[in-house]
C-alpha positions as CSV (number, residue, x, y, z in Angstrom):
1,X,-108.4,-111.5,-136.5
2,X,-106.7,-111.6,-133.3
3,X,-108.0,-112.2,-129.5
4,X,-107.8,-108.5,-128.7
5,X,-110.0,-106.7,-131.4
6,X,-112.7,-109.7,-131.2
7,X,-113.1,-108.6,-127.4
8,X,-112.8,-104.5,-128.8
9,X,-115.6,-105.3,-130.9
10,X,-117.9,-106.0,-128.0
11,X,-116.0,-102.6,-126.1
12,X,-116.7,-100.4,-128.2
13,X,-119.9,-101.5,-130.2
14,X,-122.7,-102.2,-127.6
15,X,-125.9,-103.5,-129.5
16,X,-128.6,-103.3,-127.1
17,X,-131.7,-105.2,-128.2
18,X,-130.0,-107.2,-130.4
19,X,-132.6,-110.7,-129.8
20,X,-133.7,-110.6,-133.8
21,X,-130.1,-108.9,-135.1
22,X,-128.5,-111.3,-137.9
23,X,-125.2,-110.2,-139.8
24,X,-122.7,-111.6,-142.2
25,X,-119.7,-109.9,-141.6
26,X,-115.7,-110.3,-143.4
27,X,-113.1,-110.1,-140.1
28,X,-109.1,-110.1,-140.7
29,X,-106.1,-108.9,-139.3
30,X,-102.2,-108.0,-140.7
31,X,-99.9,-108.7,-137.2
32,X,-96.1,-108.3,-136.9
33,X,-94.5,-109.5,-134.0
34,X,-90.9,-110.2,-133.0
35,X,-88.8,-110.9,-130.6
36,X,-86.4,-113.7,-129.1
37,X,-88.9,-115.0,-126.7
38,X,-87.2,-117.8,-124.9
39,X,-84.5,-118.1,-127.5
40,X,-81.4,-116.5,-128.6
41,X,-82.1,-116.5,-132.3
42,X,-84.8,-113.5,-133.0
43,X,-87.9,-114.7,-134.9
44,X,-89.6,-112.2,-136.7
45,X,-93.7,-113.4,-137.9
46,X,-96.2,-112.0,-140.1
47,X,-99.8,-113.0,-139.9
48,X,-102.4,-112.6,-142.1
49,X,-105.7,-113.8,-140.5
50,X,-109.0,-113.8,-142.6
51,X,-112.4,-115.1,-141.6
52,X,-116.2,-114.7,-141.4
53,X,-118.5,-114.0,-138.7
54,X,-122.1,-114.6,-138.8
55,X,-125.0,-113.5,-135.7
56,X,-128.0,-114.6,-135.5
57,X,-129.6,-113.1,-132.4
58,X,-127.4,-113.2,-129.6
59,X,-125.2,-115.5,-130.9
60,X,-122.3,-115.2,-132.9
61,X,-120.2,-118.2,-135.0
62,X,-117.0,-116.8,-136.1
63,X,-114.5,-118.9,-138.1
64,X,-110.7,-117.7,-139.0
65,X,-107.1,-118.9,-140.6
66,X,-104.0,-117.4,-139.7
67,X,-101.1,-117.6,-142.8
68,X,-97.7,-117.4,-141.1
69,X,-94.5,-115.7,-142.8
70,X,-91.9,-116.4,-140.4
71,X,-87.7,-116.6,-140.6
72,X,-87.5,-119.8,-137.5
73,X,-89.1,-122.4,-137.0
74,X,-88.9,-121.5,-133.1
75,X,-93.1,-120.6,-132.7
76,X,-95.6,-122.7,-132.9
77,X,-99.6,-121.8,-133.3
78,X,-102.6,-122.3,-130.8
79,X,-105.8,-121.0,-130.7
80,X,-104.4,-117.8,-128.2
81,X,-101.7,-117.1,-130.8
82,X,-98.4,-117.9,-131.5
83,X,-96.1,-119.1,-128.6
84,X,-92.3,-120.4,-128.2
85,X,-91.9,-124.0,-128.5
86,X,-88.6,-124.7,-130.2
87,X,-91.0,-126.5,-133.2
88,X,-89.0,-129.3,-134.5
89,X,-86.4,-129.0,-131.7
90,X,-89.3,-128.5,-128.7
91,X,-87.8,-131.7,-127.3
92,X,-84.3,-129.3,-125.6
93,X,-87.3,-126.6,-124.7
94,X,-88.7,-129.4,-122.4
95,X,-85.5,-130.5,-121.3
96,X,-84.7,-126.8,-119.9
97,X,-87.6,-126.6,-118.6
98,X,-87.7,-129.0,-116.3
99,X,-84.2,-128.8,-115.7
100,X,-82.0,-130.8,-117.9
101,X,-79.8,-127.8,-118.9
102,X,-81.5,-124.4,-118.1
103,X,-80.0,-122.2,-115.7
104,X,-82.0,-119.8,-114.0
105,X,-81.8,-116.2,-115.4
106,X,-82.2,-112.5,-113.9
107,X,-85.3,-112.3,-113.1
108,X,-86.2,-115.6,-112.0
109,X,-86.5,-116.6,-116.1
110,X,-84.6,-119.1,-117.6
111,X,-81.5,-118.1,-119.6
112,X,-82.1,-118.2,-123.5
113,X,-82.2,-121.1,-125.2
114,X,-79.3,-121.7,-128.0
115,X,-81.6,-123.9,-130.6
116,X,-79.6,-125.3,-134.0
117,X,-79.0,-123.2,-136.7
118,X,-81.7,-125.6,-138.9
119,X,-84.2,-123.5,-136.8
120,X,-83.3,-120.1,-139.0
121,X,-84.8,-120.8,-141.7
122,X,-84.9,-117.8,-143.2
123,X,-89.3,-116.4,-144.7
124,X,-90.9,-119.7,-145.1
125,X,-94.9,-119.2,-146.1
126,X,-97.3,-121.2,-144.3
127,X,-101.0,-121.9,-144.0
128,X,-101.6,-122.7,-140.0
129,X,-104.5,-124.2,-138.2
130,X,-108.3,-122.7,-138.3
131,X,-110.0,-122.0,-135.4
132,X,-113.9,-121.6,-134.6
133,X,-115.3,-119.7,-132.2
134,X,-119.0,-119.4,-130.5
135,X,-120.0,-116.3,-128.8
136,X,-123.4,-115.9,-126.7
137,X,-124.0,-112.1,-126.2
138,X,-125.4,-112.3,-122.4
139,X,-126.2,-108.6,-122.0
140,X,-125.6,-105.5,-124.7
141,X,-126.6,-102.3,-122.8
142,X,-124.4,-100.3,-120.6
143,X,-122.5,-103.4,-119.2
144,X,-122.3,-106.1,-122.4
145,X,-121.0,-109.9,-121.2
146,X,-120.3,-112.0,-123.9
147,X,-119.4,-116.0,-123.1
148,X,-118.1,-118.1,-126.0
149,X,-116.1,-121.5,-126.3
150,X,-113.5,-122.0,-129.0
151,X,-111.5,-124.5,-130.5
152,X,-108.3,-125.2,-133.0
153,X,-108.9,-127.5,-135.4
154,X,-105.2,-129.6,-136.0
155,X,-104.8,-129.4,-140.0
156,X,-101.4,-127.7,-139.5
157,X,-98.1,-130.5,-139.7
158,X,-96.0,-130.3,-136.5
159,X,-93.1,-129.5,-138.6
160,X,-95.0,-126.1,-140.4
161,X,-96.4,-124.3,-137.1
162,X,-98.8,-126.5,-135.5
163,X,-99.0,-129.3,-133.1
164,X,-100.9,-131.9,-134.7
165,X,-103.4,-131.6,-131.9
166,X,-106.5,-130.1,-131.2
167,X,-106.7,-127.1,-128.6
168,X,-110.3,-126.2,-127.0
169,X,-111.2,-123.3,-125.1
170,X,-113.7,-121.2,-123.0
171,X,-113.5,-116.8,-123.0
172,X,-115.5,-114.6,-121.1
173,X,-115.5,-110.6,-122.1
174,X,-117.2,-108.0,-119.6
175,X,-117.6,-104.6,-120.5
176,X,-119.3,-101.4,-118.5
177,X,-119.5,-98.1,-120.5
178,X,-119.2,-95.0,-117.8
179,X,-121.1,-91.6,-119.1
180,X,-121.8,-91.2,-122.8
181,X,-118.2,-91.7,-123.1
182,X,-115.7,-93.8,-121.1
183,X,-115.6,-97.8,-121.1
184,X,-114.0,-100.6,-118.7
185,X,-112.7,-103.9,-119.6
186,X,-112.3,-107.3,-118.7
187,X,-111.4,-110.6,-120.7
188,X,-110.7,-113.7,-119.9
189,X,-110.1,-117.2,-121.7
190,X,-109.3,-120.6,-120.5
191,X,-107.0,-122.9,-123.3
192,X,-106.2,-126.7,-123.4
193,X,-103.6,-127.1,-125.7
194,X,-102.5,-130.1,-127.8
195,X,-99.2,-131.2,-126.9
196,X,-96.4,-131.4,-129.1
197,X,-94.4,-135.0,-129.3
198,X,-91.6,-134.0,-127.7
199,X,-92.7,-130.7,-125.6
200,X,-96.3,-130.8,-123.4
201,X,-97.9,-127.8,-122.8
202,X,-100.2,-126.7,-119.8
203,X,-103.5,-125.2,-119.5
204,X,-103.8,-121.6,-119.0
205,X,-105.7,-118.9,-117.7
206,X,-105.6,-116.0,-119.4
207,X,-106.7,-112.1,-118.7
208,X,-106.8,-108.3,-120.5
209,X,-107.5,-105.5,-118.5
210,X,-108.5,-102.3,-119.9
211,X,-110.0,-98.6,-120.1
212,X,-110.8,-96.0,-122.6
213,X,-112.7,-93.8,-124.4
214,X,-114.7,-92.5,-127.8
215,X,-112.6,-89.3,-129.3
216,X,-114.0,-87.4,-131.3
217,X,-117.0,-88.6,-133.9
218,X,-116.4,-92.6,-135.0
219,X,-112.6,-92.8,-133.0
220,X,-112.3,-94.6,-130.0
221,X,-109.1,-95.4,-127.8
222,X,-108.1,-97.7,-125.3
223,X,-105.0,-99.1,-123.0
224,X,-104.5,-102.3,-121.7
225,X,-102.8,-104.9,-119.6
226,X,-102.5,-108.6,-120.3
227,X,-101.2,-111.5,-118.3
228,X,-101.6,-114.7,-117.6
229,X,-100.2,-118.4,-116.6
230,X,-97.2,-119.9,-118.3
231,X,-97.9,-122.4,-121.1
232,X,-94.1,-123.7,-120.1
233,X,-93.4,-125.6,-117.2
234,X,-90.0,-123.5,-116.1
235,X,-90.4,-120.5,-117.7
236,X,-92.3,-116.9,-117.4
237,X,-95.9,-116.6,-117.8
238,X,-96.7,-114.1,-120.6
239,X,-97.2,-110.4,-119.7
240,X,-97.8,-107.2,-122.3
241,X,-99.3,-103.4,-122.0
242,X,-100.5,-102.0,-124.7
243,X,-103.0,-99.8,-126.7
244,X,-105.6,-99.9,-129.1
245,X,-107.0,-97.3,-131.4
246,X,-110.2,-98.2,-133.5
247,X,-112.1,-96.0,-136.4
248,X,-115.7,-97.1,-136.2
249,X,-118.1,-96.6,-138.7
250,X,-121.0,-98.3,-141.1
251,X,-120.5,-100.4,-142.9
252,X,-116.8,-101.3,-141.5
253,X,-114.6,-101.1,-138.4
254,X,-110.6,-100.7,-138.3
255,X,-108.4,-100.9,-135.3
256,X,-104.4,-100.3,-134.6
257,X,-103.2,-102.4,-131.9
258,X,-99.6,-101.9,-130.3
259,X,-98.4,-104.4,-127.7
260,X,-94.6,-103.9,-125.8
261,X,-93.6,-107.8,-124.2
262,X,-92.7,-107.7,-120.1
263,X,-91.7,-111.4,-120.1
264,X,-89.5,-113.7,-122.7
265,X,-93.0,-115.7,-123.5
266,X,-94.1,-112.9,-125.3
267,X,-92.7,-110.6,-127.9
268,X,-90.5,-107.2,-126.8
269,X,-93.3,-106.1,-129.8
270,X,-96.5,-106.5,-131.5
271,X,-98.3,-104.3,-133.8
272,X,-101.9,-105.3,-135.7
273,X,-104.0,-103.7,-138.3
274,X,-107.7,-105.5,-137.9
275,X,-110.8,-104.6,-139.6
276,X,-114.3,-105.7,-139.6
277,X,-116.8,-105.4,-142.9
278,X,-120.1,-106.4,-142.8
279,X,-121.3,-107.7,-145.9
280,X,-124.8,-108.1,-144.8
């Protein structure tokens, strides 16, 4: 289940007096996004991400793993998502970075990156790292706060998607419903990531703005803005609008999620289909 619904979850289903709730609940998500990022060669993933999420009170444990079909080996996994790191070839990534063969681009972005033709690999399968996740429901009236640290546990071979490394994080998620039917938002998530052995990665701050409202009985809808700092030392810091569109209703939730890319860190698209079923 990705960042975005786990936060439209808290949006758009306040539980107020939720001190003795409990719940077992089946979370998962079907993602496609593509783009060239950073690259010249277009890399075109498919996630499937299934998990479990259990509350007790006003906490929340959820646990999720993402299985990758992907044509490059270009992305690499974290607990935020997928990012560009070149994978097996990070080590010319870092070296454009910081200057050993980049050129600055239009825009102040770095021109793409021609990586070897080893890195189109064509749909490879492959299971990448879990990643748990602790909420604390603060408040769950008319403004809901929600803190929560996270990590990314390193099962994943650096060759296959992951870093080898661990990656640890803290996320924030603020919500104020207006009137019976409008809602504000505000997300935020700190991540250290694991470094790979040729490419290091920085820590980042990252944010997702947005408004909407319920339409009609059980539909809700929502647009958004997220940003953030650059995981890559030389190279843009991710930026996407999108929107959101959730069916809500016992005993499970569904969402549509479409995302368009402003920056080559991110991809020119993203579209999700996430749903939530309680079991318990």
């Amino acid at each position: 289940m990705n960042a975005r619904w786990a936060s439209l979850l808290v949006t758009l289903v306040p539980l107020p007096g939720t001190t003795g709730a409990q719940g077992l609940a089946y979370e998962g998500g079907l993602s496609l996004a593509t783009g060239e990022y950073i690259f010249t060669a277009r890399t075109t993933s498919w996630t499937l991400s299934s998990g479990l999420s259990v509350r007790a009170g006003r906490f929340t444990v959820r646990a999720t793993a993402p299985l990758f079909v992907q044509n490059t080996t270009l992305l690499t996994g974290s607990g935020a998502g997928i990012m560009p790191s070149g994978g097996p070839s990070s080590g010319m990534v870092q070296d454009s970075g910081t200057g050993g063969g980049g050129m600055m681009g239009s825009g102040g972005g770095r021109r793409r990156i021609t990586m070897p033709a080893s890195a189109v690999t064509g749909y490879r399968v492959v299971m990448g790292d879990p990643v748990l996740h602790l909420a604390w429901n603060i408040l769950d009236d008319a403004t809901a706060l929600t803190a929560g640290v996270a990590t990314k546990f390193p099962l994943t071979d650096t060759t296959a998607f992951g870093t080898g490394a661990w990656d640890v994080g803290g996320t924030v998620a603020f919500t104020r419903h207006i009137g019976t039917a409008g809602f504000v938002g505000l997300d935020a998530a700190y991540w250290h990531f694991g470094d790979l052995p040729e490419l290091d990665f920085r820590d980042v701050v990252l944010g997702t703005a947005s408004a909407g409202r319920s339409v009609g009985t059980g539909w809700a809808a929502s647009l958004f803005v997220s940003g953030g700092t650059a995981a890559l030392r030389g190279y843009d810091a991710p930026a996407s609008v999108g929107f959101t569109v959730a069916r809500l209703g016992a005993p499970g939730l569904w969402g549509f999620t479409g995302a368009i890319g402003l920056s080559r860190t991110v991809p020119d698209v993203a579209l999700s289909l996430s749903w939530r079923v309680r079991r318990r």
